[in-house]
C-alpha beads as a LAMMPS data file, in Angstrom:
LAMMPS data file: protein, C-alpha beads

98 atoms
97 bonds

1 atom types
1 bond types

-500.0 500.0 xlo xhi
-500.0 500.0 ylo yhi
-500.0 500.0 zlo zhi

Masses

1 110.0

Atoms # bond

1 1 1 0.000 0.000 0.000
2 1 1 2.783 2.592 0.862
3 1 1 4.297 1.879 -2.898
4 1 1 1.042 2.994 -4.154
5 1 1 0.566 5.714 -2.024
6 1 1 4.369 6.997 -3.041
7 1 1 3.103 7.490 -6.906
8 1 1 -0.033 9.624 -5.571
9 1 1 -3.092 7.418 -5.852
10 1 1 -5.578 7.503 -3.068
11 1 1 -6.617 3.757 -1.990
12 1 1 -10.585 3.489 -1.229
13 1 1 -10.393 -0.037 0.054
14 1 1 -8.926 -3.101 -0.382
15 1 1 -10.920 -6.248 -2.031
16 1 1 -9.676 -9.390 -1.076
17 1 1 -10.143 -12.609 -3.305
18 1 1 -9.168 -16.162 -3.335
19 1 1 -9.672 -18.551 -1.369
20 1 1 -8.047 -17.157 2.102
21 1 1 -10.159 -14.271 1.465
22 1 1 -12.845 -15.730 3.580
23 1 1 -10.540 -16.186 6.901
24 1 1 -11.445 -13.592 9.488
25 1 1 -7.415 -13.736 10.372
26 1 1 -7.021 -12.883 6.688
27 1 1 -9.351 -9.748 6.914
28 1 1 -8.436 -8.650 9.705
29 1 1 -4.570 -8.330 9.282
30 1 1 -5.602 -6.955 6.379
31 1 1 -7.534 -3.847 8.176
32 1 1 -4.558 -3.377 10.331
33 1 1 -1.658 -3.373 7.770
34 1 1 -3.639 -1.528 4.876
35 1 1 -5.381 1.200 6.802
36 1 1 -8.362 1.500 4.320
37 1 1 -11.709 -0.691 4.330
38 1 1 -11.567 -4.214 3.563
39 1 1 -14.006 -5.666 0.817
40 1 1 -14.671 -9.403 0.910
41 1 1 -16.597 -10.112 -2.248
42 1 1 -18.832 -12.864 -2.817
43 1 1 -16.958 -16.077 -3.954
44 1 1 -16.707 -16.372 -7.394
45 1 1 -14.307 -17.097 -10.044
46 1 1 -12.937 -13.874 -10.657
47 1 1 -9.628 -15.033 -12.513
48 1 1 -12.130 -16.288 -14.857
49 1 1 -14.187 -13.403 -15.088
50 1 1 -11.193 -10.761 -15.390
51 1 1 -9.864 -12.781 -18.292
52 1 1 -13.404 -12.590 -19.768
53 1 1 -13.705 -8.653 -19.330
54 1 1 -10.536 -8.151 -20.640
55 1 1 -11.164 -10.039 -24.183
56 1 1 -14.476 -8.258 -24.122
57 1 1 -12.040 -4.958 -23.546
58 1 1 -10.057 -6.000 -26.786
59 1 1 -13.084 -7.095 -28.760
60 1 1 -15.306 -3.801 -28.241
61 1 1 -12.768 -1.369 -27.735
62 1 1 -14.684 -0.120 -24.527
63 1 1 -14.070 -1.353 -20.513
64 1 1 -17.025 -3.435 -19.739
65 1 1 -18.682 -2.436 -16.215
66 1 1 -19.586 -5.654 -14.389
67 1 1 -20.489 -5.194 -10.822
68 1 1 -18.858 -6.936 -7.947
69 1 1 -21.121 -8.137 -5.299
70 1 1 -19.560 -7.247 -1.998
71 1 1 -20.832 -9.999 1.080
72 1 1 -18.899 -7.262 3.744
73 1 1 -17.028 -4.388 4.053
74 1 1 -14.696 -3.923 7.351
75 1 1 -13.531 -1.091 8.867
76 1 1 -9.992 -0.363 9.375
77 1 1 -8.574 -1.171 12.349
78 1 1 -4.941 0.468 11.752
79 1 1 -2.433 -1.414 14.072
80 1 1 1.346 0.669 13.493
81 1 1 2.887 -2.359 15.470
82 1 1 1.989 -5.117 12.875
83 1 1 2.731 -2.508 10.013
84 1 1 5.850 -2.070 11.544
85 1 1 6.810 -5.806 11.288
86 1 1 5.679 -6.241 7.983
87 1 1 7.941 -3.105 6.843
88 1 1 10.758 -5.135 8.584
89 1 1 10.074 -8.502 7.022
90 1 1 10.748 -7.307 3.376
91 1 1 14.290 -6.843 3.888
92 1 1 14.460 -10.780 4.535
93 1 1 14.125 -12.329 1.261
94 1 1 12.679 -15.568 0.031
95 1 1 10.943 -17.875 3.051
96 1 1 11.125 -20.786 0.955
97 1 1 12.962 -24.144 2.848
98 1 1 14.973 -26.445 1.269

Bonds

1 1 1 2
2 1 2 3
3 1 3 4
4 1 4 5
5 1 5 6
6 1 6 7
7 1 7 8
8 1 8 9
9 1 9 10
10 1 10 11
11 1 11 12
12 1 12 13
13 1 13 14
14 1 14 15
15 1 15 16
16 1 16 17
17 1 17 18
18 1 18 19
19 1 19 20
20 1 20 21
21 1 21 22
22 1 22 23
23 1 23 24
24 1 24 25
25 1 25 26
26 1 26 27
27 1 27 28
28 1 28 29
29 1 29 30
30 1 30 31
31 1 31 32
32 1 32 33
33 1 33 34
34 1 34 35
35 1 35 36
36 1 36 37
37 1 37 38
38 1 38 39
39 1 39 40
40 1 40 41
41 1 41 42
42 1 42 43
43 1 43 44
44 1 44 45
45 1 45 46
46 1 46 47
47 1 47 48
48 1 48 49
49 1 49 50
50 1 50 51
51 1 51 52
52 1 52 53
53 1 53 54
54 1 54 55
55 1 55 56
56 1 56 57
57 1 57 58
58 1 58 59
59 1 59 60
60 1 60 61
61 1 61 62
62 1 62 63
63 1 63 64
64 1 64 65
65 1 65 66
66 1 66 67
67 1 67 68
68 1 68 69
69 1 69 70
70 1 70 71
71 1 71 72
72 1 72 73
73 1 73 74
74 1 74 75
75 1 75 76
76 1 76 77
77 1 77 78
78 1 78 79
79 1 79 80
80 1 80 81
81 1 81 82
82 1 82 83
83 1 83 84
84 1 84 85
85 1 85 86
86 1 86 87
87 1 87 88
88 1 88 89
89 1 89 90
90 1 90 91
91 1 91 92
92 1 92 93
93 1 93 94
94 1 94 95
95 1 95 96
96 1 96 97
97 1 97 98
């Protein structure tokens, strides 16, 4: 989120997808590192449908507007302890074991 911030566009929310989406542990971290409201659509298959809209794109020449159904919205819950961590963590590299 701060690397979008830094080129000067104003995040609304975030929307969460996939299959962790769903978690409450998900969401919530997310509220607390992202500082902006968290949007947990309604499960669909949205790899499948952004593939779709974007040969539709090509095909018409014009963005096609499909509405996302949101199932909740949660408020932030900005936690500059958690942040902090996560700031520190990127300096570490790949995770991956052996």
């Amino acid at each position: 989120m701060d690397a979008v911030r830094s080129l000067g566009v104003t995040a609304v929310r975030v929307l969460l997808t996939g299959g962790a989406a769903l978690n409450p542990a998900v969401q919530t971290v997310a509220g607390q590192v992202f500082d902006v409201p968290v949007a947990v659509p309604t499960p669909g298959e949205y790899v499948a449908d952004g593939a779709a809209r974007q040969a539709a794109w090509v095909l018409s020449g014009e963005r096609p507007e499909w509405p996302v159904s949101i199932e909740a919205t949660l408020t932030p819950d900005p936690r500059p302890a958690v942040r902090a961590r996560y700031r520190a963590a990127q300096g570490l590299g790949s995770l991956a074991r052996p």
